[in-house]
Every structure is written in C-alpha cells, then in structure tokens.
C-alpha positions in Angstrom: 43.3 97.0 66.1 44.5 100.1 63.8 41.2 102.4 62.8 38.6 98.8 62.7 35.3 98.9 64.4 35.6 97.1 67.3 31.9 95.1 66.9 33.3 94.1 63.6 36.5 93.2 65.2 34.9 90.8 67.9 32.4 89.1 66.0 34.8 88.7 63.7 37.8 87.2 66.1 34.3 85.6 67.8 34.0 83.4 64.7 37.7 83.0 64.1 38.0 81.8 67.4 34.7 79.1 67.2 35.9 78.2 63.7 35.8 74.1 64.5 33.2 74.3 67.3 29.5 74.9 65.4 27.5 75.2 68.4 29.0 77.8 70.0 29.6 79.7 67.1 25.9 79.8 65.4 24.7 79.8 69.0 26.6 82.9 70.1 27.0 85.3 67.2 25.5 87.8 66.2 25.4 90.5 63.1 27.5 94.2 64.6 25.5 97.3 64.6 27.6 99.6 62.5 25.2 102.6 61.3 28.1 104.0 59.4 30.8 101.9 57.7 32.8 101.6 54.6 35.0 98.6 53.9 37.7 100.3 52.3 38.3 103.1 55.3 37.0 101.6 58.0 38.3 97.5 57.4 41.0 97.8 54.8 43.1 100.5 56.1 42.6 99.2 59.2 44.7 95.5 58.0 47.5 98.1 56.2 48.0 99.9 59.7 48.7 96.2 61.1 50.1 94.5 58.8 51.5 97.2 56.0 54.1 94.6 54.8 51.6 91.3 54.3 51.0 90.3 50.8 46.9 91.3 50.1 46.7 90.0 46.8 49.3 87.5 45.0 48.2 87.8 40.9 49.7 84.8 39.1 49.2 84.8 35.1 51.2 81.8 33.5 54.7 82.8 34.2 54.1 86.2 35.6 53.1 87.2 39.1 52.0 90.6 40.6 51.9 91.0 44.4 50.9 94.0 46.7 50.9 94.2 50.4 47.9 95.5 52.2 49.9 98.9 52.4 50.5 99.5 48.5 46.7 98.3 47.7 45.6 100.6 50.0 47.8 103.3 48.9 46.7 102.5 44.9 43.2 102.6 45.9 43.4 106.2 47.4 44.7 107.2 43.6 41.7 105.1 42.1 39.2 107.0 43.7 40.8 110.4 43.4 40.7 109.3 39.3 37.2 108.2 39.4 36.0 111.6 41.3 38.0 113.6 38.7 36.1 111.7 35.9 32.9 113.1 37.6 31.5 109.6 39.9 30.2 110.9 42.8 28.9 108.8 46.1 25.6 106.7 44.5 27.0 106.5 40.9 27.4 103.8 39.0 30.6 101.9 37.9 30.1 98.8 35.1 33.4 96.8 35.5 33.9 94.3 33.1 38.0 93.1 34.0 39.2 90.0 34.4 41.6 88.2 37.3 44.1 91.6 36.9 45.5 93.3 39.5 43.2 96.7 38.6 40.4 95.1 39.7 41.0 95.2 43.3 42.3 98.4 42.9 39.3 100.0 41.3 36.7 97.9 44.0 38.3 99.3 46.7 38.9 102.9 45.6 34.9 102.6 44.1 33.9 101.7 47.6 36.0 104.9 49.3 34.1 106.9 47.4 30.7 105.9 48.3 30.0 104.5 44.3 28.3 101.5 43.3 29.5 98.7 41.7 28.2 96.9 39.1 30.6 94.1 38.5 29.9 92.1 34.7 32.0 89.1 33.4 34.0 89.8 30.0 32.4 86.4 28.4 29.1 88.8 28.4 27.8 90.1 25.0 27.6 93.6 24.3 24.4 93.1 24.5 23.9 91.6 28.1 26.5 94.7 28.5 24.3 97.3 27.8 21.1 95.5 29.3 23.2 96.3 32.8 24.2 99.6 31.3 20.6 100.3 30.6 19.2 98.6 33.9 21.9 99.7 36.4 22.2 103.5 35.3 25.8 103.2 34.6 27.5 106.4 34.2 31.4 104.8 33.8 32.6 101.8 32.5 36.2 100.1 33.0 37.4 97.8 30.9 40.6 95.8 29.4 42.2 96.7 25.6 41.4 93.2 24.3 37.7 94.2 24.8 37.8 97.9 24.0 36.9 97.2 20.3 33.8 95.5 20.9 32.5 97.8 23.5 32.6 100.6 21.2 28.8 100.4 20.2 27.7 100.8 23.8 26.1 104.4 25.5 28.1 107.1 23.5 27.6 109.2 27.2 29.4 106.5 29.0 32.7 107.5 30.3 35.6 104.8 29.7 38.7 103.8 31.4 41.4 101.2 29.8 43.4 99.8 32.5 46.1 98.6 30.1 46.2 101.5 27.5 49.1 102.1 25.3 50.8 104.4 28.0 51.1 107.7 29.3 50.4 109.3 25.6 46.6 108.2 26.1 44.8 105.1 25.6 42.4 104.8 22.6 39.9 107.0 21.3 37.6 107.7 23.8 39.1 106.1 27.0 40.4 107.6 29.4 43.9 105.9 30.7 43.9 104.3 34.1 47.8 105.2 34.5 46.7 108.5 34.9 45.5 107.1 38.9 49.6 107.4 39.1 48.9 111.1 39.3 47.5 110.9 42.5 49.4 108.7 45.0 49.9 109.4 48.1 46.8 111.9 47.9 44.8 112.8 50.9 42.5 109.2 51.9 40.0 111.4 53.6 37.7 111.6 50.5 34.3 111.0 50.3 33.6 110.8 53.7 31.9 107.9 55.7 29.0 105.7 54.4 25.7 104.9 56.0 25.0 101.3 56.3 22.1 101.3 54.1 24.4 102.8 51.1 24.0 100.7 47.7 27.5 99.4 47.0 27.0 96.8 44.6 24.2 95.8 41.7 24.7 92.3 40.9 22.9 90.8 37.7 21.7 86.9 38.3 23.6 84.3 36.2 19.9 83.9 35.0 19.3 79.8 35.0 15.6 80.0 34.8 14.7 83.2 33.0 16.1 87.0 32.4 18.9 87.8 35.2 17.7 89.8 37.7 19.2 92.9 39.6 20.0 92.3 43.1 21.0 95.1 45.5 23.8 94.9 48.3 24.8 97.9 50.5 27.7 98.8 52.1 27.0 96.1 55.0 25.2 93.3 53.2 28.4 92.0 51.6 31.3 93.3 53.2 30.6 92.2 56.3 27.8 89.7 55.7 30.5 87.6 54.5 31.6 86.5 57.7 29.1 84.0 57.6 31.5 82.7 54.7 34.8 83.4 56.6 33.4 81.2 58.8 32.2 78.6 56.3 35.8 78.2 54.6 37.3 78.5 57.9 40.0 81.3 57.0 42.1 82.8 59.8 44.8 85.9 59.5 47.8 84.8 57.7 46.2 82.4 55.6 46.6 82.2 51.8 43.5 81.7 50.0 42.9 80.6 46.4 39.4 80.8 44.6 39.0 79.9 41.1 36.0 81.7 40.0 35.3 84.2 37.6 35.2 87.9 38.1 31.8 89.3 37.4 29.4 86.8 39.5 28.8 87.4 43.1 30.6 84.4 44.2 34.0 85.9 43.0 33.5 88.8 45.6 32.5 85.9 48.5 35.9 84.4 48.4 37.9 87.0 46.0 37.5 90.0 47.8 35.3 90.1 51.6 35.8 87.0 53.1 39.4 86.7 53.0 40.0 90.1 53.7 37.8 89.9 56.7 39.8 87.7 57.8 43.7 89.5 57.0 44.2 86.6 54.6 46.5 86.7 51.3 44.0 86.4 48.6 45.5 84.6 45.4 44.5 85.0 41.9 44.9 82.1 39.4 44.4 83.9 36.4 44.6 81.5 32.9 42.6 82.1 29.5 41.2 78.1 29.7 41.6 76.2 32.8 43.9 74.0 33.3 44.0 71.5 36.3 47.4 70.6 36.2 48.6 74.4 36.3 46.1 74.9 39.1 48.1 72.1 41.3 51.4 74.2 40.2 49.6 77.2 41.5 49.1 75.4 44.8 52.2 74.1 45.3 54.1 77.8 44.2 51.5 79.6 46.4 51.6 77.0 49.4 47.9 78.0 49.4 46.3 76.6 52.7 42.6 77.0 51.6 41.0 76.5 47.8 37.6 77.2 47.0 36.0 76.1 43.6 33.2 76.0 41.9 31.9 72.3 41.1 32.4 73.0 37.5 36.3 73.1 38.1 36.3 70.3 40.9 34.4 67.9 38.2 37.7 68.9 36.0 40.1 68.8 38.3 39.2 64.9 39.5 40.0 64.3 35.5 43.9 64.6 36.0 46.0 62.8 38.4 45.5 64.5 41.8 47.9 61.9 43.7 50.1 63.6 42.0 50.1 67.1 43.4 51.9 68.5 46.0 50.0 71.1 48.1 49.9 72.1 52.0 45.6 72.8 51.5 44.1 72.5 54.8 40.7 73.7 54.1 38.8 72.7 50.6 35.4 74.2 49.7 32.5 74.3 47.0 30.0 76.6 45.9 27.5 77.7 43.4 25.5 74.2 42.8 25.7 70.9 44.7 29.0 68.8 44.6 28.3 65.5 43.5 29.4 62.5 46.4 31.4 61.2 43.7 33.6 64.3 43.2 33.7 64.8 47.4 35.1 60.9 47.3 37.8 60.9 44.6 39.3 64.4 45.9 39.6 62.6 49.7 41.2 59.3 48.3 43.9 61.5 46.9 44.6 64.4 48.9 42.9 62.8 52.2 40.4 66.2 52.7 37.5 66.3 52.2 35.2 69.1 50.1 32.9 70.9 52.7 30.3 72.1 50.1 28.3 75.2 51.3 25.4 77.5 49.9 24.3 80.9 49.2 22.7 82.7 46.8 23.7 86.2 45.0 21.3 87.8 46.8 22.8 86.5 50.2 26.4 85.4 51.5 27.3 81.9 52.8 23.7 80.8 54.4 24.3 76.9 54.8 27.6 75.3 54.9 29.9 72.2 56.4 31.7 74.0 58.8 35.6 73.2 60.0 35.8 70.0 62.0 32.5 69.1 62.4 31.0 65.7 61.0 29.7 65.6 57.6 26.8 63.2 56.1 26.9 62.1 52.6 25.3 64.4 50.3 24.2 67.3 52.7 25.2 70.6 52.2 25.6 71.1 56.1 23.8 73.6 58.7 22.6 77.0 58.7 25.9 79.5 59.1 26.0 81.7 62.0 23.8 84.7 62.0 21.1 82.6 59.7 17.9 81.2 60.9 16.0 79.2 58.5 12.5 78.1 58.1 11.5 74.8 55.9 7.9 76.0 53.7 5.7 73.7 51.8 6.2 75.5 48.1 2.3 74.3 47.5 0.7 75.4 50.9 3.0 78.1 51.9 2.8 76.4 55.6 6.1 75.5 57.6 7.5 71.6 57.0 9.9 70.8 59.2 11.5 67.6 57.2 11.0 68.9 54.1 10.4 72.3 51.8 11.7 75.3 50.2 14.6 76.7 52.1 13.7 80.3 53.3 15.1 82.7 55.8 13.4 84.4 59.1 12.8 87.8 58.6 10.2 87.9 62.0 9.4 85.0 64.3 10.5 83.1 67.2 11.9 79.7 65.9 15.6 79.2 65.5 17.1 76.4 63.4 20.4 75.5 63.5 22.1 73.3 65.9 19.3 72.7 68.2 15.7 72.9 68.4 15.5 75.0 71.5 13.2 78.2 70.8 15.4 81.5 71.1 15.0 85.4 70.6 13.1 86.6 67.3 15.6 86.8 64.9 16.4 90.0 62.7 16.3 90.2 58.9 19.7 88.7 58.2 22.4 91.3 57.4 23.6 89.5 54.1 20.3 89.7 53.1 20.0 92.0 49.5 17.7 95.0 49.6 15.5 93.9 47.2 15.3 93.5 43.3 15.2 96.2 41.3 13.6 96.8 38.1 16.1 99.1 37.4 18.7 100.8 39.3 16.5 102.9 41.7 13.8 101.1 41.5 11.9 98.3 43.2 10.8 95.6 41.2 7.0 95.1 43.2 6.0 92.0 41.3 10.0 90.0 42.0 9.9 91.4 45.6 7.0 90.5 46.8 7.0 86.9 45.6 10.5 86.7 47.3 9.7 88.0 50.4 5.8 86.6 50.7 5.1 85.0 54.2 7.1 86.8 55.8 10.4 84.9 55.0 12.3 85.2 51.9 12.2 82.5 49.6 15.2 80.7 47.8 13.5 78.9 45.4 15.6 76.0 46.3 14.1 72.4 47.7 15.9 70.9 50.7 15.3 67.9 53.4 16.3 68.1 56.8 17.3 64.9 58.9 17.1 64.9 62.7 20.6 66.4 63.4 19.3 69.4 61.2 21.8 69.2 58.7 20.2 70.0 54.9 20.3 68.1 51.8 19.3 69.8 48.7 16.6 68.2 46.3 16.7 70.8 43.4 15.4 74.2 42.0 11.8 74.4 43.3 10.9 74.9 39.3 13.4 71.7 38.3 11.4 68.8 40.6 8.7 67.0 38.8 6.8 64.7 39.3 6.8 60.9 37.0 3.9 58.7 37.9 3.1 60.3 40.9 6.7 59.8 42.5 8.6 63.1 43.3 12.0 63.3 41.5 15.0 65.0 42.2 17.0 65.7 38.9 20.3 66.3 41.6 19.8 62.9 43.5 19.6 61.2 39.7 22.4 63.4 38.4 24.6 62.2 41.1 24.2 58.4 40.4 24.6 59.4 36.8 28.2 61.2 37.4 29.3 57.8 39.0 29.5 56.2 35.9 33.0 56.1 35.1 32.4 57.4 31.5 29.9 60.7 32.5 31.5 64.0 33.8 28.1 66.5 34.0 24.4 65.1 33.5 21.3 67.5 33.8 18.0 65.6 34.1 14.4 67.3 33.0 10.9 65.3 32.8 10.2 63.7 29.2 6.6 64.0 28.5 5.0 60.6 28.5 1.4 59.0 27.5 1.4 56.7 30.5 3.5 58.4 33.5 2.6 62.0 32.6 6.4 62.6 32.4 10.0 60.3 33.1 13.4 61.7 33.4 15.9 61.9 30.9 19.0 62.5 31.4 21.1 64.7 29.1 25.0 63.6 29.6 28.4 64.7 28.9 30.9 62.7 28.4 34.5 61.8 29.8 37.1 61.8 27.1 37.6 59.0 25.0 34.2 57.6 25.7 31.9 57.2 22.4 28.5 58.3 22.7 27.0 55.0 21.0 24.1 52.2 22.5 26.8 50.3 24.6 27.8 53.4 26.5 24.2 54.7 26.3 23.3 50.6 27.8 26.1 50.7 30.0 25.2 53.8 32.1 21.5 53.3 32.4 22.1 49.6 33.4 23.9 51.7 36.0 21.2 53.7 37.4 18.9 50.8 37.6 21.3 49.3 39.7 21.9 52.2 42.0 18.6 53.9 41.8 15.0 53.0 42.9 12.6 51.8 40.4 10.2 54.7 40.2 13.7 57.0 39.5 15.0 54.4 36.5 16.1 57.2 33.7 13.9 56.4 31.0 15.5 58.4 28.0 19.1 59.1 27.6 21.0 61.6 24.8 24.5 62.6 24.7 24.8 66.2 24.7 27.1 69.5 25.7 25.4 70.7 28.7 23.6 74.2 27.9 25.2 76.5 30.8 25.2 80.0 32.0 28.2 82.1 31.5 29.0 81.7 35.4 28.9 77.9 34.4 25.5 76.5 35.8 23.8 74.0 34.0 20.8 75.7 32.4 17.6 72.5 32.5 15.3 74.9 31.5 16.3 74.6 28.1 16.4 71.6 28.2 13.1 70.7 29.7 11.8 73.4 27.1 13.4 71.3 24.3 11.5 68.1 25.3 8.3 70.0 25.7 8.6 71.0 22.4 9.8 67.4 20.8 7.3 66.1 19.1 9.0 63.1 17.6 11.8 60.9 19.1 14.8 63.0 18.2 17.9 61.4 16.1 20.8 60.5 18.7 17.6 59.7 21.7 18.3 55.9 23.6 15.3 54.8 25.8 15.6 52.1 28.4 12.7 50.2 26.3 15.8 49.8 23.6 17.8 47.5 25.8 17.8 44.0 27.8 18.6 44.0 31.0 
C-alpha cells in the first residue's frame, strides 16, 4: 500500500472492485475524509513504491516515443519543484502552463503540486491576449512554455518569470527564460519539500472554454480534482495495469480528467497521442502500438474518426468513452458495427469531475447520458420556477437535503456538498466573484446550466444548454435532439441549431451544417437533408431554414450557438447562401 492513505485506498479499490455492478457502487461509496493530502506525496509516490518499474506515462509523437515509469516521474518531479522553489514559487503561487502533449508537462504538474503551487493550465491555440487575461485574472507570477511559442509570448507581464522546456541547451535558453534542463541539477534531491497540504489548498484555476460568454475562473483544491476524479475512474472503468489513451487537449479541464487523476488513481499507464492535426488513421496505429485497453475522446474526434474505415483497425480497447458535449446516436452506432463496443458517453463540467455517466456493464438506452456517478446526488429544478421536477429540469447537485437520486428512489442520509465540487468562481485569483456564485449556487443546489429528462429507471437524457432551448410556436425545442437527426444524413458531420426569428411562430430552427467531404453545399443537398428531418422528426421540430457553414467553435472544440443565434438576431434580410423548407416540394 506504500505511503497512500488508506480511505483513499479503499474507496478507491471500493469502486474498482464495483466497476460493472452500479448499485452497489453509487449505493455504497462514499467521498474519504483526508484533512491533509497532496497527490504528488501522498498518491504518486505511493504507485512508485509499488510499482517503481511500470510505465506512468508512454509519449508518442509521430515516430518518436518517450516513456517513464512511475519511479523516474516521480524522481523528475522532485527536480521540478526544487527548480520552481529556486525560481521563487512558493506554496499558493501561481504557475501559467501553456505546453502541449510533451513529456514536461507531467513533470512540472506534479512537481507544482509537491510544492503546494497552483496551477493554471492554458492551451497553446490561446492568443496572447486570452494569455494575459489569465495572467491578469489568475495572478500568475511564472509561466512555462515551449520554444515554438516563446516569440510570441514576449509581449506578456515583463515581471513574469519564464521557463523553456526545450531551450537551446545547457548554455541557456533565450533571452529572458530561464532553461528547464537546469531541473537536471537537482535529481535525486530531498522529496520532503514543501511539506503536506490541507485539503482546502487551491491547486488549480481553470478558465471556462467560454461557449456562452467571457470564460470564467473556476477554483479546484488539492481534493476536488485529484481525488474527485474517482467518480471518473469509475465512469471509464480503469483498473491497475490498464493502458489508457485520451485524445484531448492540454489546457481544458477535461485533459486533467483522463490525462492525469483518473488514470493515475487507478495505477494505470497513461498514453499520450501527441500530433500537430489529427489524424484518425494514425490514432488506430497508436492503438494498435500501444495495445491501449481504454480510449476516451472528445465527440469532436469520435465524429472524425467514424470518417475513416474503422473495420479496418486492429485494437484490444475494452472500454470506449465520450465527453465534453453529447455523442450523437449515430456516431455511438457506426463505432459498435465496427469495433462491436459501444461509446458509454458521460458528463461533467470544469467546475466538477465525472457527475453522470454509462457505467461498465450496465444497460444503456439510446440517447441517455446514463446515471448519477457515485458520490453524486442530483436534483431535477424547473429553470422558470426554481421548484424540484422530477421528469424534467436543469440538472443540479445536492448541497443539503434528504433526497438521493441515483439508482433508486429510496430516501437516504443528507448528502454532503460533493467533493469534486469547485470552490467557487473567482473574479480574480483571490477573489470571489458574488454575482457568478450566487446564481450558481441559488437554492441551495448548484446549478449546471444544463436541461435534462429523466425516465423511470432514472437514467438522464440531455435536452441542451438551459440558454440554447427555445421555444417555436409554443413547442419546446431541443437544438441537440434536432442536431442528432441532422448528423444522420449521410452527407452532414456537425450541425448546430439556434431559433430563426419568425412573423408567425415567434422563432423556427435553423440549422447551420457542416459538411462530409465531397458533398456540395447546393439546393439538392440542402432538399435532401431537410426532406430527411421531416421524415425523422415531428412536425412542430421540421428545420425551417438551412445554411451550410464552418461551425463557429471554442478553442477546446465546442460548438459555439451563441454566435450563431446572435447572427440570426441580427439578420435583417434573408442572407445569400440561406435554403428554407418553403423553397422545396416535398
């Protein structure tokens, strides 16, 4: 059990153990008191005692590969912090890391979280001037970066202090940074250093991917993540000795879910497919080199990967997963003909881990994102009235009550303010943002923002964004239920649909599509796919307007409606390229 808390350790092995049986596991879990704990001293070194020789992370980059064992990672991440304590960071400060999928990164988290700092992780696709919003917000006092981005980060805080993790050498790196080779200088130093961390330590400051409107800043301590994400352990269902790929992007929350926490929660081998534009036929070669037994993906790269011939690979996957938005049934269907598994999609949230997921071995429905995760107890709220819907309603969690939902509807204990569950938003690092916070935490729950329906087995099926379902002559539409008859048109890859304003109906949807390659964006196609959703669609849900278009998307790759519902609120004449139902005969 090397130097690992032993509640960790059983609720942990508890989950492990329960992996394919749901009711036991969300029945009899529950979140370990740990008052004091640090993932890097207390977890991590812990899995290098037990198994020093076991590959940690596995870095593959075209035709180059990295791997380090749990013993050598933990070993590089005693150097890291000793160089980020020389540089000045003390326990509280903050780091801006803005790496990609390279080795380093791992590195550095782990030897920022021995030393008590906080992370702010940022994607390299950011401007410089998102970058210094979360320089400026989050009080950074130390950035680390990569050469091929040195140049333009030049301009930032002049008082920042800079490390290159691929400088020119041991001569120096460029003007200004500070070279991370110099870590070299103390391996094997003493791992004592800081000290332990109190539960309620800040660890991480994670910017929103911002969908709706300016990101926000989220807050996770030294619990919330680390070991909130056994909730997602359990979601992916990941064991010791598995080998675990996730293709995300570093910077976004969801790359420390499945990147970092949960697999190392569970003494997985985390694998890191790192390519400049993806590729699905070099992420089935990465499978098959790997002999990966789990895969989790965004739907962004499942919608690409269902482009290339997936009969074709050869893999030894036993568990696939999706996160960040709803999978569309169509994607779920064409990944099972071919590889005979099926995608378990899940949700979560950057302020939370894993909350709702299909779980191992349990039965899934069509469209539904699954149950409540163990250690989550959920309430369905009217967004209007504020008052508790049990079929239907904003998903929010419990913070005080007696009601449990999750695999049955007997009444249990009170349940506690989920661990996973961010501090708060801040308006800035330090501060509380009182206006965010107590919107998201009104009632006495804390509010998603997200629509859902629950059927009598109390399994949830998202509807959409609480701000992205309207209304079009009185009916209630979901742009996801639309958007997923949409993408089974053989010649559509990604729709987003957003109300139209109309004279008679007050709005209708329109749908704004992508297309699949080789299809032409002219009146047959534009005929051809809504003579589709008349077909597979009530009346009251026909799309009304269609116009082929790239999909406006956040940098973490979500669809962004609210520009396009902006755009249409702001059309004042049919625009050029526009093809409305009332064009065709059907």
């Amino acid at each position: 059990m090397g130097r690992q808390p032993v509640g960790l350790r059983a609720a942990r092995d508890f989950l492990i153990q329960h992996r394919e049986d749901y009711a036991t596991a969300y029945g009899g879990f529950s979140w370990p008191d740990l008052p004091v704990f640090n993932f890097a001293t207390d977890w991590f070194d812990g899995l290098a005692e037990e198994n020093p020789d076991g590959t940690a992370l596995w870095v593959i980059d075209g035709d180059r590969e990295r791997r380090l064992s749990f013993a050598e990672l933990a070993d590089r991440s005693v150097a890291v912090a000793h160089l980020l304590a020389e540089l000045g960071l003390r326990r509280g400060d903050r780091l801006l890391l803005v790496l990609g999928n390279v080795a380093p990164l791992w590195e550095i988290m782990l030897g920022a979280i021995r030393l008590g700092a906080v992370i702010i992780p940022a994607a390299q696709q950011l401007s410089a001037t998102d970058l210094a919003d979360r320089i400026d917000r989050g009080g950074a006092r130390l950035l680390v970066a990569q050469a091929a981005d040195a140049e333009r980060l030049e301009g930032l805080n002049p008082e920042l202090g800079r490390i290159l993790v691929d400088g020119p050498g041991p001569e120096g790196a460029a003007d200004g940074w500070i070279d991370y080779a110099r870590a070299e200088e103390s391996r094997g130093a003493d791992r004592q250093l800081p000290g332990a961390s109190k539960s309620g330590d800040p660890l991480l400051l994670y910017f929103t991917s911002g969908t709706t409107a300016q990101p926000k800043l989220v807050q996770h301590t030294q619990l919330s993540y680390p070991v909130g994400h056994l909730s997602t352990m359990f979601w992916i269902g990941l064991k010791p000795g598995d080998v675990h790929l996730n293709a995300a992007s570093p910077g976004w929350a969801k790359h420390a879910w499945s990147s970092l926490f949960a697999p190392w929660l569970a003494g997985a081998t985390i694998v890191v497919y790192n390519y400049a534009r993806f590729d699905p036929d070099d992420l089935m070669r990465v499978l098959e080199r790997t002999r990966a037994s789990t895969l989790c993906a965004p739907p962004t790269v499942w919608r690409m990967l269902v482009q290339a011939d997936l009969a074709s690979a050869r893999h030894e996957l036993r568990e696939c997963v999706s996160a960040g938005e709803p999978l569309n049934p169509e994607v779920i269907e064409k990944v099972r003909q071919a590889w005979h598994l099926t995608i378990r999609d899940g949700y979560g949230q950057t302020e939370t881990t894993a909350q709702v997921g299909n779980s191992p071995g349990q039965p899934l429905k069509p469209g539904s994102m699954g149950r409540p995760l163990p250690g989550y107890t959920i309430r369905l709220v009217d967004p209007v009235s504020g008052e508790a819907n049990d079929r239907e309603g904003e998903l929010c969690l419990e913070l005080t009550g007696t009601a449990r939902s999750g695999c049955d509807r007997d009444p249990g204990p009170a349940p506690e303010r989920p661990l996973p569950l961010m501090t708060g938003y801040q308006h800035r690092a330090g501060e509380y943002d009182p206006e965010l916070n107590d919107g998201a935490f009104a009632g006495g729950v804390y509010h998603t923002g997200d629509v859902v329906e629950r059927d009598e087995d109390g399994y949830l099926t998202f509807i959409g964004r609480a701000d992205d379902v309207f209304k079009a002559s009185g009916y209630r539409i979901s742009p996801f239920e639309l958007e997923s008859v949409l993408i089974e048109h053989p010649a559509v890859v990604e729709a987003a649909v957003v109300p139209s304003p109309d004279p008679v109906r007050g709005a209708v949807p329109k749908a704004y599509v992508s297309l699949a390659a080789g299809q032409q964006p002219d009146a047959d196609t534009a005929r051809s796919i809504l003579a589709h959703v008349r077909d597979h669609a009530a009346p009251y849900q026909r799309i009304r307007k269609l116009e082929f278009a790239e999909l406006p998307k956040t940098i973490s790759g979500k669809i962004r409606r609210v520009e396009l519902r902006t755009a249409e609120e702001r059309q004042s004449e049919r625009p050029a390229g526009e093809f409305r139902d009332s064009d065709f005969v059907f």
